[in-house]
Wavefront OBJ file of the C-alpha trace (Angstrom):
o trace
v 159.725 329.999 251.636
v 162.169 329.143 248.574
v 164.669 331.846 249.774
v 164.411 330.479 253.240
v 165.132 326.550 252.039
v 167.910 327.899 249.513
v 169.716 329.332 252.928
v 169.395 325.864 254.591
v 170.851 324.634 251.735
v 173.986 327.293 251.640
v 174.565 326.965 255.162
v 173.024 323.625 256.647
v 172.606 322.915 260.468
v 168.646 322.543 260.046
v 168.435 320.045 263.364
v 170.932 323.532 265.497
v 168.243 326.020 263.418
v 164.869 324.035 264.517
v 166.460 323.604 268.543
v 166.942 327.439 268.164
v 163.253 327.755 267.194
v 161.926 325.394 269.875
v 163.894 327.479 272.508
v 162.296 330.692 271.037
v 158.751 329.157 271.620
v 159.716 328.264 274.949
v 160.943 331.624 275.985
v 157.161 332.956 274.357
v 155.381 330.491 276.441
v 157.454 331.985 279.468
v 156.830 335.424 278.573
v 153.069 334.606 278.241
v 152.979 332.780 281.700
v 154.782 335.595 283.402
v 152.333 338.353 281.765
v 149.164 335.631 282.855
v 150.487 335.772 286.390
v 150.071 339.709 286.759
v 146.129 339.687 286.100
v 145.113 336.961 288.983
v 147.854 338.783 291.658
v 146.471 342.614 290.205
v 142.643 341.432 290.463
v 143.549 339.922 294.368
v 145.291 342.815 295.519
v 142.273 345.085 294.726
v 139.579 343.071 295.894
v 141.516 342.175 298.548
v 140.832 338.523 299.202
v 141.910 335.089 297.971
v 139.861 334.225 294.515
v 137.365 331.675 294.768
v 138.312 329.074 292.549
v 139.500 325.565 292.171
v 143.626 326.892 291.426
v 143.094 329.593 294.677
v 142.497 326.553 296.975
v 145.002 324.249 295.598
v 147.302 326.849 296.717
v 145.799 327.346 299.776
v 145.440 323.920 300.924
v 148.968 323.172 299.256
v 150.791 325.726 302.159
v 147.924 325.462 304.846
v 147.598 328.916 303.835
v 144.835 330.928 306.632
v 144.886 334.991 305.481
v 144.828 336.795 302.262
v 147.948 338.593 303.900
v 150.005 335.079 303.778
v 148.717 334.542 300.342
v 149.695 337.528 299.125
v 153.194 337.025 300.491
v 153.298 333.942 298.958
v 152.036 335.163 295.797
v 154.505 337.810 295.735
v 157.770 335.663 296.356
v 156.367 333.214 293.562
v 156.083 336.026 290.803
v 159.524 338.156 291.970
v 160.973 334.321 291.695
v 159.382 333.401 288.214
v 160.865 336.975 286.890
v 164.229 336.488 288.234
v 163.765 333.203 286.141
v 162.516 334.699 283.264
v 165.206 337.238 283.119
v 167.757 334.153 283.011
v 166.066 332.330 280.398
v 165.908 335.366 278.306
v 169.467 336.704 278.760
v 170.441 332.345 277.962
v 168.099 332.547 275.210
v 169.342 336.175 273.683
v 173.762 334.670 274.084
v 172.256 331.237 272.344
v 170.309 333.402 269.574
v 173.212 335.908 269.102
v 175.336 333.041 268.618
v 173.356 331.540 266.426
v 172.956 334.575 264.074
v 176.504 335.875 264.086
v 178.195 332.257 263.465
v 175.586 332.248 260.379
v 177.150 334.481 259.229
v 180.661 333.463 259.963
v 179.278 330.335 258.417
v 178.148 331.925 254.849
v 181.146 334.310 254.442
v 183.522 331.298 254.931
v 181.459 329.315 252.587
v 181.892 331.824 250.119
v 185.265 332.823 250.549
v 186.085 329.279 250.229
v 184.018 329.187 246.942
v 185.582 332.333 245.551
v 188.912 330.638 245.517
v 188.362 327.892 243.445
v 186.172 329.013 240.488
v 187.655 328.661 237.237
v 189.642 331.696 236.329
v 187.994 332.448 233.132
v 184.703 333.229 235.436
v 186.350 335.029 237.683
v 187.780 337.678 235.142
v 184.162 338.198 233.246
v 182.795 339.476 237.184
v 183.842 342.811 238.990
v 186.127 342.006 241.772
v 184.121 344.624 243.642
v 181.021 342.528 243.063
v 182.927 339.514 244.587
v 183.862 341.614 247.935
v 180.023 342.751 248.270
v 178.755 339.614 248.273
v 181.698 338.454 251.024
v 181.521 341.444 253.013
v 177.954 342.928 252.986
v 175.408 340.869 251.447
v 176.905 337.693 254.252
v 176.000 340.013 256.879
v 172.698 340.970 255.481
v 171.865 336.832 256.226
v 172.300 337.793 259.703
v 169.117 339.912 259.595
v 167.087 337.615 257.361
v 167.811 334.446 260.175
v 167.033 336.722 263.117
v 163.688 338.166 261.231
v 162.935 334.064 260.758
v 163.278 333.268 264.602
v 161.134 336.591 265.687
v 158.015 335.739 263.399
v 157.938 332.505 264.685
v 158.052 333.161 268.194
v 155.839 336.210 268.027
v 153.669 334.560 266.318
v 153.056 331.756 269.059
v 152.955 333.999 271.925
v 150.117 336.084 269.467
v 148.724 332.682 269.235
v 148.524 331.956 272.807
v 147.530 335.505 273.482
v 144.753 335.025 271.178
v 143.609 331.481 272.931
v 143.405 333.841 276.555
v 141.301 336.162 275.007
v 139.139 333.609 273.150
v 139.003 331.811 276.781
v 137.868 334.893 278.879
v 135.525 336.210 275.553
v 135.010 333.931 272.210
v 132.588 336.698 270.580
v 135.067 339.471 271.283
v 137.952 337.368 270.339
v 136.568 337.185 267.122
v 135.643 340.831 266.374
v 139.022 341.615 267.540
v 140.718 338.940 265.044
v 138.855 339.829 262.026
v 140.112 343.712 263.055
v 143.695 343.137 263.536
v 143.805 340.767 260.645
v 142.727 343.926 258.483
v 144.882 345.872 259.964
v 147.958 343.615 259.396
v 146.845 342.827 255.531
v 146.845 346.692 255.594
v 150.203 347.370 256.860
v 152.183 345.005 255.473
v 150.638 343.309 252.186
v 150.072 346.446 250.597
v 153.719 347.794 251.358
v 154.879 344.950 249.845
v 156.154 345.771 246.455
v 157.411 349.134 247.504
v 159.662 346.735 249.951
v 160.275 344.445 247.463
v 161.027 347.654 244.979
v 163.099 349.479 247.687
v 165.364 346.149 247.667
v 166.341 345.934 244.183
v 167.165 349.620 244.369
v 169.671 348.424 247.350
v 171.374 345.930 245.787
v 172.095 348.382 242.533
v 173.184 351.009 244.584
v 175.163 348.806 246.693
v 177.034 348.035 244.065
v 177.575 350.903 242.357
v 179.236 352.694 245.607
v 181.226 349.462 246.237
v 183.045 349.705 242.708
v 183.596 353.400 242.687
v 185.333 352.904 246.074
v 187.656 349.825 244.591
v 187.769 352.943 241.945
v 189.274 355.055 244.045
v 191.302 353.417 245.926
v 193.160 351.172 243.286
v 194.063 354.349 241.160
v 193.913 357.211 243.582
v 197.290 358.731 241.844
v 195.828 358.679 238.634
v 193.173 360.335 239.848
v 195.026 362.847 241.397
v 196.758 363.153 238.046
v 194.385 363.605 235.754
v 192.089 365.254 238.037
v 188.651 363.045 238.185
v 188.212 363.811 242.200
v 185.034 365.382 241.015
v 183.952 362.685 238.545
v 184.334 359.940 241.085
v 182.980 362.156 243.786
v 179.882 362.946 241.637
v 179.398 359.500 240.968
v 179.710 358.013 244.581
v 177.799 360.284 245.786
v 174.303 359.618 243.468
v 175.167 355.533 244.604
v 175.501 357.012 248.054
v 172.195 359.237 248.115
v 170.364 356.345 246.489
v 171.065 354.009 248.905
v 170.706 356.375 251.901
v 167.269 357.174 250.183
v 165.938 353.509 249.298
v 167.388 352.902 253.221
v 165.424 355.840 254.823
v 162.104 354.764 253.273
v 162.738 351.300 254.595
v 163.316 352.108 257.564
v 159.926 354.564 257.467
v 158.263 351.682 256.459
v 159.426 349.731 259.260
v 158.853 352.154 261.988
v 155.398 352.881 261.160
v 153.580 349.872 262.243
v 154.472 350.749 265.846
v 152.716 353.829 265.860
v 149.971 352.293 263.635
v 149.381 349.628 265.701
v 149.869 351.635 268.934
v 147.017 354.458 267.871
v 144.770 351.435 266.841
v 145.880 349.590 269.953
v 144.691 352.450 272.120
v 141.544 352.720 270.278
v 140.142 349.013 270.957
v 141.188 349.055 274.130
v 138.464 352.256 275.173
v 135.962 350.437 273.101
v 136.492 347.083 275.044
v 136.065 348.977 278.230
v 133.190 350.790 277.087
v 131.496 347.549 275.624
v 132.974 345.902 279.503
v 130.947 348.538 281.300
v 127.818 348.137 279.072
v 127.884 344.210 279.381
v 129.335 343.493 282.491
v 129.197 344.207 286.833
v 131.604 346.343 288.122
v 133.209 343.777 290.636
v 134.005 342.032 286.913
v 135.564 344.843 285.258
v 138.932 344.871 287.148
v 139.672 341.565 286.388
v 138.340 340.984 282.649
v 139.763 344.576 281.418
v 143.003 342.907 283.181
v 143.326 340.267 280.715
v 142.558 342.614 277.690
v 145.418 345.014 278.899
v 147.475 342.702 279.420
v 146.793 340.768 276.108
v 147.095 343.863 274.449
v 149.972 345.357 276.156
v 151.958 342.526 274.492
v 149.914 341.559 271.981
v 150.939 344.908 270.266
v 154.618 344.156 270.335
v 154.559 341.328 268.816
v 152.438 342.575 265.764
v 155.182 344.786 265.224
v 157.817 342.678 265.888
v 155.733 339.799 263.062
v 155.743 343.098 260.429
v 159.199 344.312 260.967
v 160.175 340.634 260.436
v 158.335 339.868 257.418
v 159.784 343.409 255.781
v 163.271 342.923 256.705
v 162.733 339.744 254.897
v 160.890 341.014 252.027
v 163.422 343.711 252.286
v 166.852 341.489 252.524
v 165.847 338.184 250.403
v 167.792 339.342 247.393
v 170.666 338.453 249.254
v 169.792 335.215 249.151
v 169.545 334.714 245.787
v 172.597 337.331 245.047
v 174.699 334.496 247.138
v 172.897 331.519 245.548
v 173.837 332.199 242.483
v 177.562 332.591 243.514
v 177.574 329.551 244.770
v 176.756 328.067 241.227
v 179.464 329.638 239.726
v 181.760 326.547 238.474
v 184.230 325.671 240.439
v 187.756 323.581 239.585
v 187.902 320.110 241.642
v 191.653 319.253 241.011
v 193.532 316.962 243.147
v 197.172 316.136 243.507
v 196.704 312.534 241.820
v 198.899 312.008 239.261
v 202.528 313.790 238.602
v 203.644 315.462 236.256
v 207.110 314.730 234.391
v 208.163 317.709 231.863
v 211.659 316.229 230.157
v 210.717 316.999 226.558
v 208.139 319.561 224.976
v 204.885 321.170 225.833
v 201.956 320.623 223.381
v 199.063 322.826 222.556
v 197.178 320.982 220.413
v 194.126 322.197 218.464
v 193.415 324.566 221.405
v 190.003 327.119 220.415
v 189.301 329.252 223.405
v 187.166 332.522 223.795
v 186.554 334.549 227.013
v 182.676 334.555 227.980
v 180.374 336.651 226.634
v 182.733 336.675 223.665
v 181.435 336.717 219.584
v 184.975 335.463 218.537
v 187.227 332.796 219.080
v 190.655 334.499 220.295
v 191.931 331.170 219.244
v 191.203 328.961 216.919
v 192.824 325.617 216.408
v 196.212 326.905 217.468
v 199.093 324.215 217.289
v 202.241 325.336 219.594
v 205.064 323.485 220.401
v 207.451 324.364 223.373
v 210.847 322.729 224.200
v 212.264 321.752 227.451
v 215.169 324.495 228.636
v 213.964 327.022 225.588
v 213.688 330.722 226.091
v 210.784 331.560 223.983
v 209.236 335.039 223.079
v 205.531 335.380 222.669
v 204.971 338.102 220.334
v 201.533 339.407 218.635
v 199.748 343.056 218.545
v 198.058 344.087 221.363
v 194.776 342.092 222.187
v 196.219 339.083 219.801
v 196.116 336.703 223.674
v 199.465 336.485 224.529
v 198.431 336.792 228.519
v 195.640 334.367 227.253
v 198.243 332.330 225.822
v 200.552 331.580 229.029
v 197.565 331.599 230.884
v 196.584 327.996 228.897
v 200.293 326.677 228.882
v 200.082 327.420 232.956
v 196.697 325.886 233.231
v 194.824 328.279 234.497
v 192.250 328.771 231.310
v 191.058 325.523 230.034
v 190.782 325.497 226.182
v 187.201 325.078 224.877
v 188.252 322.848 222.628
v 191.962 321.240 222.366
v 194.133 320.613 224.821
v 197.929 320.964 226.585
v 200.124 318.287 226.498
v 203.492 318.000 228.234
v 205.611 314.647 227.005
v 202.990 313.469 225.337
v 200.543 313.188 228.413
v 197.432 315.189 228.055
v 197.049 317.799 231.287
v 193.797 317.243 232.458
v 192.136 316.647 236.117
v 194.415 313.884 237.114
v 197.687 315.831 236.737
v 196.964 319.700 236.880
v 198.058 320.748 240.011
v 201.369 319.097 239.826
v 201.521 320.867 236.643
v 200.337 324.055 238.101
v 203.486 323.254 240.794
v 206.023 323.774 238.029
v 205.939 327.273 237.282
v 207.004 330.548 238.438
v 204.656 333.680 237.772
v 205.983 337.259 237.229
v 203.363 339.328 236.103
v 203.592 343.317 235.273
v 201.585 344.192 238.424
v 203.330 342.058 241.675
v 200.669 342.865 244.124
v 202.472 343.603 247.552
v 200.159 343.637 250.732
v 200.875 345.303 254.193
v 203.827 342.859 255.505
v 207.521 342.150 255.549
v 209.337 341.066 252.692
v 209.650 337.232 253.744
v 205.876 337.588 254.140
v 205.226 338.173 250.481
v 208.161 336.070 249.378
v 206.333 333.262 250.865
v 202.863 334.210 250.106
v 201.220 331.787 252.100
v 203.569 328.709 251.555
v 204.890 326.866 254.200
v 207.637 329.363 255.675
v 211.652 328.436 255.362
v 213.699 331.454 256.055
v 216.549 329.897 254.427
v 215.131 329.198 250.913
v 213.707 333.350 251.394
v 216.959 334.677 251.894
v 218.274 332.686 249.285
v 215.619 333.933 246.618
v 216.119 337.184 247.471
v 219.375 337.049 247.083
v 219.094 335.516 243.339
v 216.648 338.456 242.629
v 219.700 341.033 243.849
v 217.474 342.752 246.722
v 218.668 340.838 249.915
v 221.810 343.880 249.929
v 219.641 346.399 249.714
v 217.327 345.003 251.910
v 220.191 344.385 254.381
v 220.090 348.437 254.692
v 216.601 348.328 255.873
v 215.623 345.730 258.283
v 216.487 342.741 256.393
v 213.520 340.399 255.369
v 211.429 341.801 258.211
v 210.905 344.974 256.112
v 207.568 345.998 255.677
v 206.695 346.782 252.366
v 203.573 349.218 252.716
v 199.803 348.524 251.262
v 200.867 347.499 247.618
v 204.366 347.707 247.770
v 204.627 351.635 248.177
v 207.479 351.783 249.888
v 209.570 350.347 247.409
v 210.537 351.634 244.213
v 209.195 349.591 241.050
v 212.363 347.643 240.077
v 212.622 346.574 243.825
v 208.879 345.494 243.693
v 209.765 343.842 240.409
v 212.969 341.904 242.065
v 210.216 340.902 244.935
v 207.981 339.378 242.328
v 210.979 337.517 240.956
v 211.536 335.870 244.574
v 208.264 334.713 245.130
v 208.200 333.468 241.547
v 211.421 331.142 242.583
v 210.246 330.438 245.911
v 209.401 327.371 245.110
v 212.048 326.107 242.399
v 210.069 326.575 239.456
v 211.212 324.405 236.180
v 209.297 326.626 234.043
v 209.279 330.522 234.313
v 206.737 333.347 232.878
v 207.281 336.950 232.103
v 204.090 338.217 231.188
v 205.077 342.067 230.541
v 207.116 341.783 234.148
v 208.999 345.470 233.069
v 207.081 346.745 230.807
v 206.531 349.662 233.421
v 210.604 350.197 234.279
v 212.871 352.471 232.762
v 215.352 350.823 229.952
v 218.131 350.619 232.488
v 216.309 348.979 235.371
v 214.864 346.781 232.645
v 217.937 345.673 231.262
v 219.436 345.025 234.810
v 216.084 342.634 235.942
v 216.492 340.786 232.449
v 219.825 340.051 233.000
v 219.411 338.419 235.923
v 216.140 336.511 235.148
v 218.252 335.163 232.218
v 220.859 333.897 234.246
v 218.738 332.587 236.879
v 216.250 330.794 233.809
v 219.714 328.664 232.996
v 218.408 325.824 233.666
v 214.863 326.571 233.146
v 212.396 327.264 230.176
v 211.635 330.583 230.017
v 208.493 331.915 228.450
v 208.258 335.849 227.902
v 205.674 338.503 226.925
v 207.275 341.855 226.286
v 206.648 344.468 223.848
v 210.242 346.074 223.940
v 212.697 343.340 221.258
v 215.563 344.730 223.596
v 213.400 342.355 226.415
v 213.465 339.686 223.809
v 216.999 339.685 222.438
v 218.264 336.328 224.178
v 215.266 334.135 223.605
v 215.972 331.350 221.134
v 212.726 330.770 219.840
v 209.735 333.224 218.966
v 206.014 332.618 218.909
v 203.837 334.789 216.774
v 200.439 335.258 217.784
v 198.056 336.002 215.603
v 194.028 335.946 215.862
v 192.650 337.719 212.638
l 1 2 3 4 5 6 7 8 9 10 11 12 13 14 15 16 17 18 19 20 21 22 23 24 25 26 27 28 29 30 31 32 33 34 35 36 37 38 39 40 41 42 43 44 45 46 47 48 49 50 51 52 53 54 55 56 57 58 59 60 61 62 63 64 65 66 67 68 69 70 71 72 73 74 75 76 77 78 79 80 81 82 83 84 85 86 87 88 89 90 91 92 93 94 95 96 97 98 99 100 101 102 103 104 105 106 107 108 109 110 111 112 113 114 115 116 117 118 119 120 121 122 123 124 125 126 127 128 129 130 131 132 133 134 135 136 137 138 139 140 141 142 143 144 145 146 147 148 149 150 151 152 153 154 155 156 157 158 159 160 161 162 163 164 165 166 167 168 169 170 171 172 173 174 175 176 177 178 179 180 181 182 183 184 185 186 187 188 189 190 191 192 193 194 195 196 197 198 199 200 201 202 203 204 205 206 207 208 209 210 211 212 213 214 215 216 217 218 219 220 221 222 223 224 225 226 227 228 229 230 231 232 233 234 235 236 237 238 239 240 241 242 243 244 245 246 247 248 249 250 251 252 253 254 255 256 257 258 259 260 261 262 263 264 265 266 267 268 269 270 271 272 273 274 275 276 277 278 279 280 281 282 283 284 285 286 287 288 289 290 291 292 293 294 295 296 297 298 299 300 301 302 303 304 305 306 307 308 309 310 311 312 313 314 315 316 317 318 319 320 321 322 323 324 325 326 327 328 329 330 331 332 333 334 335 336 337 338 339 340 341 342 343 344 345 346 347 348 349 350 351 352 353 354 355 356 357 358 359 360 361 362 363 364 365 366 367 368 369 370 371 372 373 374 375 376 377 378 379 380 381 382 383 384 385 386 387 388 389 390 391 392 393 394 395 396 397 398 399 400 401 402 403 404 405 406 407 408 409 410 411 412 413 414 415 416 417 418 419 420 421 422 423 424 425 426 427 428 429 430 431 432 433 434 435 436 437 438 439 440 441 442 443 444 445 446 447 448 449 450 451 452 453 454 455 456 457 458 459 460 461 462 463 464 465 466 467 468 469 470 471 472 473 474 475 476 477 478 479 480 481 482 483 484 485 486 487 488 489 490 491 492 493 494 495 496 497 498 499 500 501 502 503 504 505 506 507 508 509 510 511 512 513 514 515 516 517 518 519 520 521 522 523 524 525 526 527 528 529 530 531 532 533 534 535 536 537 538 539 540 541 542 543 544 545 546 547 548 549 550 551 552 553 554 555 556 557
């Protein structure tokens, strides 16, 4: 029940959950009226005459009814009407439920997807991005089954309920026999499956993951791959993630099958020893009727134990999920608003800043004092692994210091103020990640759209000529840029980084992957462009370096 209430809490709409449920007992209490309607209309067609009771002449009196011929017409038209209603209710029911369980889904991916983008960057960095897209894409879905399993057990259980209140009507000492029986028989084939299930789903969620990451794996460095030639590595490794989870599936799905044919053999069992114990204890003119309400009790009794089973498994079998996107949903998340501006005229401050990456033994720094100009073109040099990246990534505000903090005219950047202060920079990193579109597309990158201010990036970047060969800004790029070359990538990332009139501008090892030449051609520009802007560069090359008025030596040992 605690995975069950943490759902509610991820997703809400208990009142649209419980009307769901209510509808689901109503279309059980149908499907137990319409199978409680076939034993009276069997048992009168094969005596052939009305039944002698106190419902029988209701009817009768009710349509001046004078032949078992007219009441068997009218008893006809009544049950061919009450299916054709049933099948409407159901087929209402089954779009409601459908509904219901898809747009639960809808409603837990968004959630997450929603969450994903504002947790603090530090957190996001310590997780596998291919964790992230399995708990989006699969493990959402997987709530799906574990809603629909919830709605089944609780209407199959009341139509077992009411099934068991006929047979407890027509038989009270039978009844009980028979409930003591199938209780067994239900401890037996589910309770003691139950940590194999439980087992089976751990197993799912390792494997699951494992054969999500080696296809991110794959696909994000299929060249080097190819290069170096790891197809069998990967291959070997997918495919033990792949047989594991095929294997942890196939017993799952054993598991799940075999009630049916458990509960079917048994099924078939009772029901010969209720007719021999019927023909032992009862009059034949009885039989018809009281084996009737047995058959029928059992004919969908036995569904609905299997349906109860299935249910609990899948849930048994899926509830990980729950707790897999619970605990995403506590990762920390940033709550800045655009409150306060922020006015850079002067310097930017970092001021006793002490930061380490989680999971970390050592500070990477450790009451580091910086102090950054307005309009400066400043070099941020160190070995490799000294934080440089870590070090823009603090100025830009997108690490928080543990201790410290960044200051820009004096002002401390803090909640009030960091998404204006976000606003004033422009990002060039060494990857620019290019996705399937045009050019003015990724120029834009999800910012409100002027064609104007693209064209005029572009041309500042010196790509809109080239592009002019091609079809303009309407030129697709290919999945991650591929069809351009990695100096016109590069001149891509510089648009997008002006897009939005930057004042402050960040290299961090932008062409570290072009040849000299091209190199030397993108710095040029970005210098002139960075006029009238403060310029903050990583590099390794000093020829990268060479016009930057100010250095900054990191340096963490």
């Amino acid at each position: 029940m605690e995975e069950i209430k943490k759902l509610f809490d991820i997703v809400g709409n208990r009142k649209k959950t419980g009307y769901i449920i209510a509808f689901s007992m109503f279309v059980a209490a149908i499907e137990f009226v319409g199978l409680a309607l076939i034993v009276p209309y069997v048992s009168m067609a094969v005596n052939h005459s009305i039944p002698d009771n106190k419902y029988a002449v209701y009817i009768v009196n009710l349509f001046n009814i004078e032949s078992f011929q007219e009441m068997m017409i009218y008893a006809s038209i009544f049950i061919v009407i009450f299916y054709l209603l049933r099948l409407l209710v159901n087929l209402i029911y089954g779009y409601i439920s459908l509904r219901f369980v898809n747009n639960l889904r809808h409603v837990v991916m968004s959630k997450l997807f929603n969450h994903y983008a504002y947790i603090d960057y530090a957190h996001f960095v310590s997780r596998n991005s291919s964790d992230f897209k399995k708990t989006l894409l699969q493990e959402s879905l997987n709530t799906q089954v574990i809603a629909k399993s919830m709605i089944d057990l609780i209407s199959e259980f009341f139509i077992l309920l009411l099934l068991i209140g006929l047979i407890v009507y027509v038989d009270w000492e039978l009844a009980v026999v028979l409930g003591v029986v199938f209780g067994v028989m239900f401890y037996a084939v589910t309770f003691l499956v139950k940590a194999k299930v439980s087992n089976s789903a751990d197993e799912r969620i390792e494997h699951s993951r494992g054969v999500h990451r080696h296809v991110d794996e794959m696909l994000n460095n299929f060249k080097f791959i190819k290069l170096i030639g790891a197809e069998k590595i990967k291959t070997t490794s997918f495919n033990e993630n792949s047989h594991g989870l095929y294997r942890v599936n196939s017993l799952f799905q054993l598991i799940s099958m075999s009630p049916k044919f458990i509960l079917e053999t048994f099924g078939l069992i009772v029901i010969v020893a209720i007719i021999y114990y019927l023909i032992q204890s009862n009059s034949p003119e009885s039989l018809v009727a009281t084996l009737g309400v047995y058959s029928v009790a059992f004919y969908r009794a036995l569904p609905s134990l299997n349906k109860i089973i299935g249910s609990y498994n899948n849930f048994q079998y899926f509830k990980n999920t729950i707790d897999q996107i619970d605990e995403d949903f506590k990762i920390k998340k940033e709550h800045y608003l655009l409150i306060d501006n922020m006015n850079f005229e002067e310097k930017i401050e970092l001021i006793n800043v002490t930061f380490k990456y989680q999971g970390a033994d050592e500070f990477l720094f450790d009451g580091l004092d910086v102090v950054i100009n307005k309009g400066d073109k400043v070099a941020i040099l160190g070995k490799s692994g000294c934080g440089k990246s870590t070090f823009a990534d603090i100025v830009m505000g997108v690490l928080k210091p543990d201790y410290g903090y960044v200051a820009v005219d004096g002002i401390k950047v803090d909640d009030t103020n960091m998404m204006a202060w976000r606003k004033r920079f422009g990002y060039i990193p060494q990857e620019i990640y290019l996705y399937d579109a045009t050019v003015a597309d990724n120029v834009a990158f999800g910012r409100e759209y002027d064609e104007k201010r693209v064209i005029e990036v572009l041309k500042q970047a010196n790509i809109y000529d080239y592009l002019q060969t091609k079809k303009g800004i309407e030129t697709m790029v290919g999945e991650g840029g591929i069809q351009l070359s990695g100096g016109q990538k590069q001149r891509i990332g510089i648009a997008r980084a002006l897009y939005s009139n930057p004042e402050i501008l960040v290299l961090d090892e932008a062409t570290s992957a072009l040849d000299n030449e091209t190199e030397s051609l993108i710095m040029e520009e970005v210098y002139k462009l960075s006029a009238d802007k403060t310029l903050i560069i990583i590099a390794h090359r000093l020829s990268t370096l060479e016009k930057c008025t100010s250095r900054i030596v990191l340096d963490n040992k």
